[in-house]
N, C-alpha and C positions, 0 to 999 in steps of 0.2 A: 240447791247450789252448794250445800256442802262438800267440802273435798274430802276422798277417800286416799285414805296411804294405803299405797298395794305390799302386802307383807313379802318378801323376798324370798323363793322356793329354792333353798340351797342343800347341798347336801348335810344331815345329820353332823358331819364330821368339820362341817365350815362354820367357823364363828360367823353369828350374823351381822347383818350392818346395823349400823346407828338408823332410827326410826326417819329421822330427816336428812337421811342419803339416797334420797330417791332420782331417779330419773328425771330429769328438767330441771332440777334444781342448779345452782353455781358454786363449785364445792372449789376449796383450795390445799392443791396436790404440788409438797416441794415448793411453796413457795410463790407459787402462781395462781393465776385465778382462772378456773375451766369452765367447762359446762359439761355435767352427768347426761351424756344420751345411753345407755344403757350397761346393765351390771347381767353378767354372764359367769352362773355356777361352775365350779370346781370341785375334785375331790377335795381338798383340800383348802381352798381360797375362792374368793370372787373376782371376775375380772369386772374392773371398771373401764368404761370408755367415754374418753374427755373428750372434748372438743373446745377448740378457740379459732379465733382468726386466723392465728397462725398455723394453723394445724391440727392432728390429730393424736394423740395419744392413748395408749392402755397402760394399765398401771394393775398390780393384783394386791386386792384387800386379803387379810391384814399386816401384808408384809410394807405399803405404803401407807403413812396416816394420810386419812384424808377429813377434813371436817368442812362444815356449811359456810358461806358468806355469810354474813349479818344481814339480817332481812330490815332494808328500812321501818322506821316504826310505822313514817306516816307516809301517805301520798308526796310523787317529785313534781316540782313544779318545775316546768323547764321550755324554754325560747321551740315555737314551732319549728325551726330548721332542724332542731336535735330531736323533736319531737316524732317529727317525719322521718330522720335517721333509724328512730326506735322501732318506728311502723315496721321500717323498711326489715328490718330484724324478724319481726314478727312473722310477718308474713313471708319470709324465708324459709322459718321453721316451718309454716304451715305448709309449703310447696313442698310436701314431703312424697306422694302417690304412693303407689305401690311398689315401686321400686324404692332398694335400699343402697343404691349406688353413688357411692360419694365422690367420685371422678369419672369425667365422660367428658374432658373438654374437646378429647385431639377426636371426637366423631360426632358427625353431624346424626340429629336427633330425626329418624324415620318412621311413621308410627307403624310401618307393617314391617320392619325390625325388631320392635319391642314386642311383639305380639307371644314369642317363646320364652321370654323371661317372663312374662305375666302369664302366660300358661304354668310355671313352673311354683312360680310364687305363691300360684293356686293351690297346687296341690297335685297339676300332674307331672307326673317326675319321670317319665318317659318319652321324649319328644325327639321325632325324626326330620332333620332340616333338612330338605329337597327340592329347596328352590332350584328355577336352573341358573346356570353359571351365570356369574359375575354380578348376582345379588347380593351381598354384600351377608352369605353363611355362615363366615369367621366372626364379623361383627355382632350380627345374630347372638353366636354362643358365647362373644364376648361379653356382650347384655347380663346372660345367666351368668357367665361367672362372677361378674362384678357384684350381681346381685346378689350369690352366695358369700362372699368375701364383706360385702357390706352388712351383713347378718351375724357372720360370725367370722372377723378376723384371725382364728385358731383353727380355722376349717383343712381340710385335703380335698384339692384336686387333681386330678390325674388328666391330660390331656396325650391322647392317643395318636398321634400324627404319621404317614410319611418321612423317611429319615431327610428328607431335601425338604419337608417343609417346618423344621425345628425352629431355625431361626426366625422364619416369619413370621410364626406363632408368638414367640415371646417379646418379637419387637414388636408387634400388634397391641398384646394386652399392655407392654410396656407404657406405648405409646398413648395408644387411645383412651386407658383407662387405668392408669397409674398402677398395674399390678406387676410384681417383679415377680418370674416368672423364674425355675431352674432348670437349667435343661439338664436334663438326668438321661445320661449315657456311662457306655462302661466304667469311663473314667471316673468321671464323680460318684458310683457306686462303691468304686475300691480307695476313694479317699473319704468318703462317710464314712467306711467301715474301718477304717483305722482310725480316725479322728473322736468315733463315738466307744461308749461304753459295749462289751461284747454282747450283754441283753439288752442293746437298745437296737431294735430295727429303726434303718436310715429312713425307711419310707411312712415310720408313724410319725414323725415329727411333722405338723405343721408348715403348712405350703402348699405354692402350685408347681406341679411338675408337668414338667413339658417333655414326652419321651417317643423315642418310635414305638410303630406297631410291631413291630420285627423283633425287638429287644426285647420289650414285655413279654412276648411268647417264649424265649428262653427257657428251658426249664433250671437254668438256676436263680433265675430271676423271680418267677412269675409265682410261686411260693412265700417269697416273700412280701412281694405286692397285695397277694390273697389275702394274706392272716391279715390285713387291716382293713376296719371299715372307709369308705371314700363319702365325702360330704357332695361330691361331683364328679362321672366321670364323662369325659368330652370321648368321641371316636370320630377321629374327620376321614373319608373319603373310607366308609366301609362297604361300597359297593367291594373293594378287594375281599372281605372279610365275611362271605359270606360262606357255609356249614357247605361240606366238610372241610376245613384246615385247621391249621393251628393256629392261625392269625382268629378266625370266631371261635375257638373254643379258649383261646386269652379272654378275650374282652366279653365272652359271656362271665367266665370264674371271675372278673373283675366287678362286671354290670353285676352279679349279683350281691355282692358288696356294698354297692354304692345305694348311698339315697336318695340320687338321681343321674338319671343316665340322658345324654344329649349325644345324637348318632348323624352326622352330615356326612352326605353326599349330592354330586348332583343329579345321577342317573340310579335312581333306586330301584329300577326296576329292569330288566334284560330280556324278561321273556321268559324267564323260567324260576313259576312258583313257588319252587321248592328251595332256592337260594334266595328269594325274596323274605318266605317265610320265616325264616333260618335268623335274617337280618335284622327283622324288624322283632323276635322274639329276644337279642340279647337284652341280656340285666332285667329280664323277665320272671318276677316270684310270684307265688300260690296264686291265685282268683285278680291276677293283674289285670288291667283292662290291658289294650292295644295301644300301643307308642298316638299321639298325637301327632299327626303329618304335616309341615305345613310345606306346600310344594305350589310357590309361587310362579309365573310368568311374565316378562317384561312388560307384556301388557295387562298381567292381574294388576300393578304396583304402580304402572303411569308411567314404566319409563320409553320414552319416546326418540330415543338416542338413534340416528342414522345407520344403518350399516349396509355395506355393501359386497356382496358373495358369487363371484365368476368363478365357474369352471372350465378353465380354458383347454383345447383339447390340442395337442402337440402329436406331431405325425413324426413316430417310429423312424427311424433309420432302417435299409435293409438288413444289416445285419441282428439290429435290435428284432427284428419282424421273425428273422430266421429261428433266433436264440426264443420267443415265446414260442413259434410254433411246435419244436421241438422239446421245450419242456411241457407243452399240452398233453404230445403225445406221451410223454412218459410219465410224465403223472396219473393220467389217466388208466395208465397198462398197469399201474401200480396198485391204484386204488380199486380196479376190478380183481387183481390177480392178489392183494394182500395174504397173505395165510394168518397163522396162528396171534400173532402178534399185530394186527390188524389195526387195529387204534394207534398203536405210535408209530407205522409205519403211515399211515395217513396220514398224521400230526408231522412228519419227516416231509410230506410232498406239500403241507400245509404252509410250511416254512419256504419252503423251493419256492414255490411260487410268490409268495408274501413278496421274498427278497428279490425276485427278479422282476415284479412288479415295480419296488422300490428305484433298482439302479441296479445295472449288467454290474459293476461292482459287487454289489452286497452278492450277487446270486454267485458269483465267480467262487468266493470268499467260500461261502455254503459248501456248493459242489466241491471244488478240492477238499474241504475238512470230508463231507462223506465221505468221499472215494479212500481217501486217507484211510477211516474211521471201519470201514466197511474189509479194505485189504487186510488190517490191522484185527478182524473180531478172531476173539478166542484168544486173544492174548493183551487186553485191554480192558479193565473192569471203569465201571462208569460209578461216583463215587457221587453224594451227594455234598460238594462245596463247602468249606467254612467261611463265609465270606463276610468280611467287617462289618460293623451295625451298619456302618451309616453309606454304604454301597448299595446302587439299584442295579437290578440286575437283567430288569424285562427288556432289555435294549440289548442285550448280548446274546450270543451264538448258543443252543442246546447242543452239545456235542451227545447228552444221550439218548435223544432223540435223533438226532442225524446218523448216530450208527445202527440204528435200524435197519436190516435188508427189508427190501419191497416186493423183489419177486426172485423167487422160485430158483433159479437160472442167475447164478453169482456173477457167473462169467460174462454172462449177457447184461446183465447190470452194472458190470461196469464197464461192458465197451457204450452203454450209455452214456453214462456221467461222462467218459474219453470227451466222445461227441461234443456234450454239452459245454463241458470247459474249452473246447477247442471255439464253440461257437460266444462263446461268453468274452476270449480273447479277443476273437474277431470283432466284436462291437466298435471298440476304439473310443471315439467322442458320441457321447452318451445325448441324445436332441433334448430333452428335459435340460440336462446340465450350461447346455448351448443355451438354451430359450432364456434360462436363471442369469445368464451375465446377462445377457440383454436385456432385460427387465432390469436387473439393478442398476445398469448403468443411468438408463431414463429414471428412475428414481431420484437418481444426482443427489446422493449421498443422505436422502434421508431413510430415520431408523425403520429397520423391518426385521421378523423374525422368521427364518425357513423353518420350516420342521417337516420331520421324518419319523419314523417308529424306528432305523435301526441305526446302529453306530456306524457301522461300515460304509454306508451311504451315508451317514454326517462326516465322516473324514473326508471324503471325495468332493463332499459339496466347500465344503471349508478350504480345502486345499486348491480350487479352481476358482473360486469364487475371494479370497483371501478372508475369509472372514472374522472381524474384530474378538468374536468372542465365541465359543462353544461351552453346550452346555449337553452334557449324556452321564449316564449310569455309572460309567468309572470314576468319575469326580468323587474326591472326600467332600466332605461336609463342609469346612473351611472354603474348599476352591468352591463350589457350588454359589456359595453364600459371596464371595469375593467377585464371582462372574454376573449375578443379579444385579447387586449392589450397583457396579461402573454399568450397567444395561439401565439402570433407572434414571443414574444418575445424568446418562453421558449419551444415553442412543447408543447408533452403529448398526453392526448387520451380529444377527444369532442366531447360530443353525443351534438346532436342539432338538432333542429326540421327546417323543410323548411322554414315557418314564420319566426323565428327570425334571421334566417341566409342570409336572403334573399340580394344580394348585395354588401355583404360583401367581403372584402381580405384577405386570410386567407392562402396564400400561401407561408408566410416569410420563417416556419419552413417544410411545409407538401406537403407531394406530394401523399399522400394515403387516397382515401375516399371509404366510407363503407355505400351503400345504402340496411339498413336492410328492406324494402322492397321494390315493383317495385310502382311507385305512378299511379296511374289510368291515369292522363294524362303522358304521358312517356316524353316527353318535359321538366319536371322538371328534369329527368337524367342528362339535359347539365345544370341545374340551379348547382345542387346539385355539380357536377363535375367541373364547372366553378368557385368555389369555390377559388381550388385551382390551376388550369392549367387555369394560366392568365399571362399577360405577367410580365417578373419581375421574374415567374419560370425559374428554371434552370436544374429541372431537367425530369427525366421521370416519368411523372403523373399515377399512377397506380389504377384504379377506379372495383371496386365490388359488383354486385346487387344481394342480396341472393333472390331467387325464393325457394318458399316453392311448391315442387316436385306435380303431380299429381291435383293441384286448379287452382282456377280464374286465379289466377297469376301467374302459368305457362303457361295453356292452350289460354289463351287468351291476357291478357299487357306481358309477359315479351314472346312472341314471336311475334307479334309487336314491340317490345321496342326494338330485337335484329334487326328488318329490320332496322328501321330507323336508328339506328345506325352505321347499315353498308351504307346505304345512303349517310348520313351526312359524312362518310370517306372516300371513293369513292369519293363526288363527292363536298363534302363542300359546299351542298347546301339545307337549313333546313327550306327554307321559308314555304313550304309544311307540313312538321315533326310535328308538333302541331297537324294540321288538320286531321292525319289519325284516332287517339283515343283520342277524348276528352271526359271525366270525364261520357257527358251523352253520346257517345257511349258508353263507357265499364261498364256505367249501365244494357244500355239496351242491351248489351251482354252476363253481368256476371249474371245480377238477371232476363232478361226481358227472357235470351235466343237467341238473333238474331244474327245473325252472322255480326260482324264490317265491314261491306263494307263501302266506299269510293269511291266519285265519285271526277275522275283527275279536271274534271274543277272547281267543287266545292270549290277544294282545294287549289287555286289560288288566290291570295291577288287580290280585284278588281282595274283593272292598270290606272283607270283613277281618282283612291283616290290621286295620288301622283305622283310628277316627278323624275326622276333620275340624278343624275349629269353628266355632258356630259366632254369629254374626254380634254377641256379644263379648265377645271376647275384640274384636277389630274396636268397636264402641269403645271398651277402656280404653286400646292402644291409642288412640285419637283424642280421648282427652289425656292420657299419658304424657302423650309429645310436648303439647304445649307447658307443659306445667313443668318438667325439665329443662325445657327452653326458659323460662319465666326465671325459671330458679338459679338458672346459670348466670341472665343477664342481672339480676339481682345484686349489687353490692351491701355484703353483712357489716355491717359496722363492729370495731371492738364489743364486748360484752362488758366489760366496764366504762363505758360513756355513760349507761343508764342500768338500773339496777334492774336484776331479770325478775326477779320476782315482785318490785315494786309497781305501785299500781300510778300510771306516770300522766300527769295533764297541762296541758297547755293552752295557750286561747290564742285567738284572732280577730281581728275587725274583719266584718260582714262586708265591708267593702271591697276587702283583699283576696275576697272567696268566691268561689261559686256554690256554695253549700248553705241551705237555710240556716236563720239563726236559730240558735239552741245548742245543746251536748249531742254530739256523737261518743257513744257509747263501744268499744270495743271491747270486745267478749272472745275469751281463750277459751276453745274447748281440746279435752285432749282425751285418749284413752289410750290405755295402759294395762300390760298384761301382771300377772300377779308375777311374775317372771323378771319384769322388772323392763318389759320394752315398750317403750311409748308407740303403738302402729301409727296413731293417726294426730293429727293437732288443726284444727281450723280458727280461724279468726272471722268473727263474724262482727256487724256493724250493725248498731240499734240508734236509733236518732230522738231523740227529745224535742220536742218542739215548743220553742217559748224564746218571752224577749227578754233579751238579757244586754247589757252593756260590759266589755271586756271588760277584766279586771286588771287594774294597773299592779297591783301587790297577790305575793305567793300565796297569801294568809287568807285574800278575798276569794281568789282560786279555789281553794281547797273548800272553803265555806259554800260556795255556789255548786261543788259535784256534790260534795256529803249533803246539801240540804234535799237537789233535783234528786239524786240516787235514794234516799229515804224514803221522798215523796212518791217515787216510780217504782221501786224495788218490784213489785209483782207484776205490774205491765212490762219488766224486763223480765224478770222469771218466763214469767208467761209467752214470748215471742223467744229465750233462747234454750226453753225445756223443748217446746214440740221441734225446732230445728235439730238440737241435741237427742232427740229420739230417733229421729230420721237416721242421722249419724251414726247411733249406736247401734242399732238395729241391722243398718249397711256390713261398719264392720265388724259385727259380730256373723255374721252368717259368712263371709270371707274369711273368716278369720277359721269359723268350724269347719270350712270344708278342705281349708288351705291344713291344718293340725290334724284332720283326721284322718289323710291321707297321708300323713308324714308318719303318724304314730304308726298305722296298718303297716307302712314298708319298714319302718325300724323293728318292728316286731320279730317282720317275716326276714329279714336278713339273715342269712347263714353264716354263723362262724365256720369257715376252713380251714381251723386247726383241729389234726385228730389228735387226741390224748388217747394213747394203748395202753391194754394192762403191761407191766413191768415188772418180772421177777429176778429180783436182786442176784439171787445167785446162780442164775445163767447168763447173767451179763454184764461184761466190765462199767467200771465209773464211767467213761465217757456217754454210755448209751444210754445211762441212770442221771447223768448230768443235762442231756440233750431229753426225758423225758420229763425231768423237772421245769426246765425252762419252756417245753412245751404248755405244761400247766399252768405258770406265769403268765403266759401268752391267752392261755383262754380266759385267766380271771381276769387279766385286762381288760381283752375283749370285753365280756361280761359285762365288766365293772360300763367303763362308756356305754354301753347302751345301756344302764340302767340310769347313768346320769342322765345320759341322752331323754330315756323315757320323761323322767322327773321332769326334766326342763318344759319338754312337751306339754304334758297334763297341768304346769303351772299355767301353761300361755293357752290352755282353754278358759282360763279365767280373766274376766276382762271387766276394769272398770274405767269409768269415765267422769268426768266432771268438767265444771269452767267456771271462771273467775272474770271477773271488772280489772282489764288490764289496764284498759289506757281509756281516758277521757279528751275531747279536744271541744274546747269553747268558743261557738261561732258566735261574736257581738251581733247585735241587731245595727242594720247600715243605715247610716247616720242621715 
């Protein structure tokens, strides 16, 4: 029963603490009275971290004095109601788990949500969320970051997003889990860097940053992101992000940095292994295992939610009839007749058709920039864009791809396109755009959302339809966030393209969405529809794919789109669903002619890219929930009502209880790394059985524990040693697997700053100035991970003990 003080593994250069500044203790900082939940090394300093009722504070030793509260001498004697208060306290602290999240009130506690933060907290630090849409992904990796922040409030994260999903990103962790989040775009790049010191990179300091993917890949950006280690890095919606771009060869030079990496999206897989593999390998170092997947289904999780999915099929206008038959034929004469350049002239009839799938608008739009584009080559260079971070751009026109010629015969190809724009004129009133006021009207005015893949067809639909709000690719980041915003708050009608909606919550007011056509890969149906049948709905999700009768997109994607649909409902299982039409099969079905087959094995995620979480891991997440929940409804009393470290008793008449007469014993266990973090703390209950009469005085009190406690001392040893081995034992082996995988990836962490040789007199001060500060930058580096290691190898030391908290005296009933 003896208690051990755990020595404090601080750096050489850090004065150490006072011997009775330990962890659990009630130390008084400025004046106040706190509570020590843990002391975190420094080169220089310890960080301590307080706590009270009011809040939380860190304070750095020895620049704050901090000293102990006065330990009562003797046992408190004190009135049951306060007594019960104290419990109440106790077993707070004891509702600790495995998670170290100290706000979660704005999210409801799911145990197959927590399942990635307790995977991480283990020890695997590479974990790929793939549930499908509108399982609550974001939430997921909110979990892990709170739980990184709750470990080490001086931590870095990097959160990788979409430039249209920034804001929701930081109003989420805001929200949900008290974490102020910064959104790091160009702008606050160039006022860090005025604001700070010229050797202080903006991105080592301390934080979470919330940034695009697009930004990060910068190459003046992404240099400086590299040269620091990351405590966490988030990558949402990396299906874009898969090998070859610049977008995964970012977030890999990042993921190798980091000491954990968390990769979401909801379709991880397409059909082709080699940009699978690519994905699931970033922040991949030496002898890694494989990402940990978890790739739920609404009905892996119980959710049971209604939904309902018509493909209505709308019959062509003649002219709309004339206008695809005519672009068949020429697409077709293109794609056999291709020459040299063959692939983007494909990619050129890929787009024709896409857009006149969409609306004889979008395809009008097309053909004139060709024809244009095409009279115009040889004196037209096609440039690659600088286009503002926070712009999406997959909803806009390829103009260098539309200048592609297709065949052979200049002249002859454009007395095509002639044809084609003539016939594109001729359309007029579009029957899709006809059927859409009709529908909304019987709607009578409630909220729905259309969507489209191109801009050119959301103008047309927007401008006949009046629509409240749009949402596409050209929007800044402000308006984006301003058009969501009044959509959640306020309903209405929102046309919006795939691009700019992508990831979004949009399910506050809406439960009706309206896919004006079927998209070539059918896989974006659940993007589009995830929209709003996400959890947080309440009601029944009513989703609409207009198919234009007798085309491509009857005959071919929208009967496909209706199998898999019914697949995915049946049997809530979509890992395959991607694979059966993707973009280049239902080219080469819709223009080339082949008939979409699919081969079953083909269409299998390859199983040795990634592991699955095993049925232990679900088991913690389940007692996880409730003990969150417990902890949350728990109200902590002040810490000075009762003394923390006194050993506190009370009594009662046997009358007023349900509890035999005698002492109930309550017993503190706790253990504690040599590091200075308490993991674990239980409250455990020992019952003494005998008659006893309440005592009316404090004095008799104390006299009737210290006599039963002498008396029993080793019948309580003995009932809270073998509990407290069980305990230790538990987590201690959590403990070495969770550290020894942390230590293996800090090891293997690459520093990415190269230090050259330099010789002084072939090169001016500036290049001798910039080779110095280089070498600052590694001994930095350096330097952190060697504290980093230190800290480590403390917290494989682990000791434990317990104490005679609290007594409670049951009278014998009268």
């Amino acid at each position: 029963m003896a208690t051990e003080i755990c020595e404090h593994a601080a750096s050489p250069r850090t004065q150490r603490l006072p011997p009775d500044i330990v962890p659990g203790r009630d130390v008084v900082v400025r004046g106040e009275r706190w509570r020590l939940t843990a002391t975190l090394p420094h080169e220089d300093c310890v960080e301590l971290r307080l706590h009270t009722a009011g809040g939380e504070r860190a304070v750095l030793w020895p620049f704050d004095r901090v000293t102990p509260c006065v330990v009562p001498s003797g046992p408190r004697v004190v009135r049951p109601r306060r007594w019960t208060a104290w419990l109440g306290g106790r077993v707070c602290d004891a509702l600790r788990g495995s998670l170290r999240v100290e706000y979660a009130d704005g999210v409801d506690v799911l145990a197959y949500q927590l399942e990635p933060a307790l995977a991480v907290a283990s020890g695997r630090l590479r974990v790929l969320l793939a549930d499908e849409v509108g399982l609550g992904k974001t939430i997921q990796a909110g979990w892990i970051a709170a739980d990184a922040f709750g470990r080490n409030r001086n931590c870095r994260m990097l959160i990788a997003v979409p430039a249209g999903l920034r804001e929701q990103w930081t109003g989420e962790l805001r929200s949900r889990f008290g974490l102020t989040a910064t959104m790091a775009d160009a702008r606050w790049l160039r006022r860090s860097a005025a604001d700070l010191p010229p050797d202080v990179n903006p991105w080592s300091l301390p934080g979470v940053y919330v940034c695009s993917t697009d930004f990060l890949k910068r190459a003046e950006v992404l240099p400086a992101l590299a040269s620091v280690s990351w405590d966490l890095l988030i990558a949402d919606e990396v299906h874009a992000a898969a090998a070859p771009t610049d977008r995964h060869a970012a977030l890999n030079a990042l993921g190798v940095r980091s000491r954990a990496v968390v990769l979401i999206t909801a379709t991880p897989y397409s059909g082709d292994a080699a940009a699978f593999g690519s994905i699931v390998r970033i922040g991949a170092l030496a002898d890694d295992r494989p990402p940990l997947m978890f790739r739920r289904s609404r009905l892996d999780v119980g959710d049971t939610r209604p939904r309902r999915h018509r493909f209505t099929p709308i019959r062509p206008t003649a002219a709309e009839r004339r206008l695809h038959r005519l672009l068949t034929r020429y697409t077709r004469e293109v794609w056999r007749e291709a020459g040299p350049d063959a692939e983007r002239a494909r990619l050129a009839m890929i787009v024709l058709r896409k857009r006149a799938l969409s609306s004889a608008a979008a395809a009008l739009g097309s053909l004139e920039r060709r024809l244009d584009l095409l009279g115009r080559r040889g004196r037209v260079e096609f440039q690659l864009p600088l286009f503002p971070e926070d712009e999406i751009q997959d909803d806009s026109e390829p103009d260098g791809v539309l200048g592609t010629p297709g065949l052979a015969d200049e002249a002859r190809e454009q007395r095509w396109l002639r044809a084609l724009i003539a016939a594109a004129r001729d359309v007029g009133s579009e029957s899709k755009l006809t059927f859409l006021s009709r529908l909304l009207r019987r709607l009578d005015g409630e909220a729905a959302i259309i969507f489209t893949e191109y801009r050119d067809t959301l103008r047309r639909i927007a401008a006949e339809i009046g629509a409240d709000l749009v949402l596409h690719g050209g929007l800044s980041a402000a308006d984006r966030t301003a058009v969501v915003r009044t959509f959640n708050a306020h309903g209405g009608l929102l046309a919006a393209t795939d691009a700019a909606a992508e990831g979004l919550n949009l399910q506050a007011h809406c439960r009706i969405v309206i896919s004006y056509e079927v998209p070539w890969n059918p896989a974006r149906l659940e993007q589009r529809i995830g929209r709003v049948d996400r959890l947080g709905q309440r009601r029944a999700v009513h989703a609409m794919t207009f198919v234009a009768r007798d085309t491509a997109e009857d005959l071919i994607l929208a009967n496909v789109a209706r199998r898999l649909t019914q697949v995915a409902g049946r049997f809530g299982v979509s890992d395959r669903l991607a694979t059966f039409l993707t973009e280049t099969r239902a080219a080469q079905a819709i223009i080339g002619g082949q008939t979409p087959m699919v081969e079953a094995d083909g269409a299998a995620m390859p199983a040795n890219a990634f592991e699955r979480p095993d049925a232990a891991l679900r088991t913690l997440a389940s007692a996880e929930a409730p003990t969150l929940l417990a902890r949350r409804r728990l109200t902590r009393p002040p810490f000075d009502s009762v003394g923390r470290d006194a050993q506190v008793i009370s009594a009662m008449d046997g009358i007023r209880s349900t509890l035999p007469p005698g002492l109930v014993v309550l017993v503190e266990w706790s253990a504690t790394t040599s590091a200075g973090e308490t993991l674990r703390r239980e409250v455990l209950a020992v019952h003494l059985p005998f008659t006893v009469r309440r005592p009316r005085r404090a004095a008799a009190a104390r006299a009737i524990v210290a006599a039963a406690l002498a008396q029993h001392e080793r019948a309580i040893a003995a009932v809270v040693d073998d509990r407290a081995h069980v305990l230790a034992v538990e987590t201690r082996r959590r403990q070495h697997d969770a550290i020894e995988a942390r230590v293996a990836r800090e090891r293997a962490l690459a520093p990415k700053v190269h230090v050259g040789a330099v010789q002084p007199g072939l090169f001016d001060r500036h290049v001798l100035a910039g080779a110095d500060e280089t070498a600052r930058m590694t001994a930095r580096i350096e330097e952190e991970r060697t504290l980093r290691l230190d800290y480590l190898a403390a917290s494989r030391s682990l000791h434990d003990s317990w104490r005679i908290a609290g007594v409670l005296i049951v009278g014998a009933r009268r």
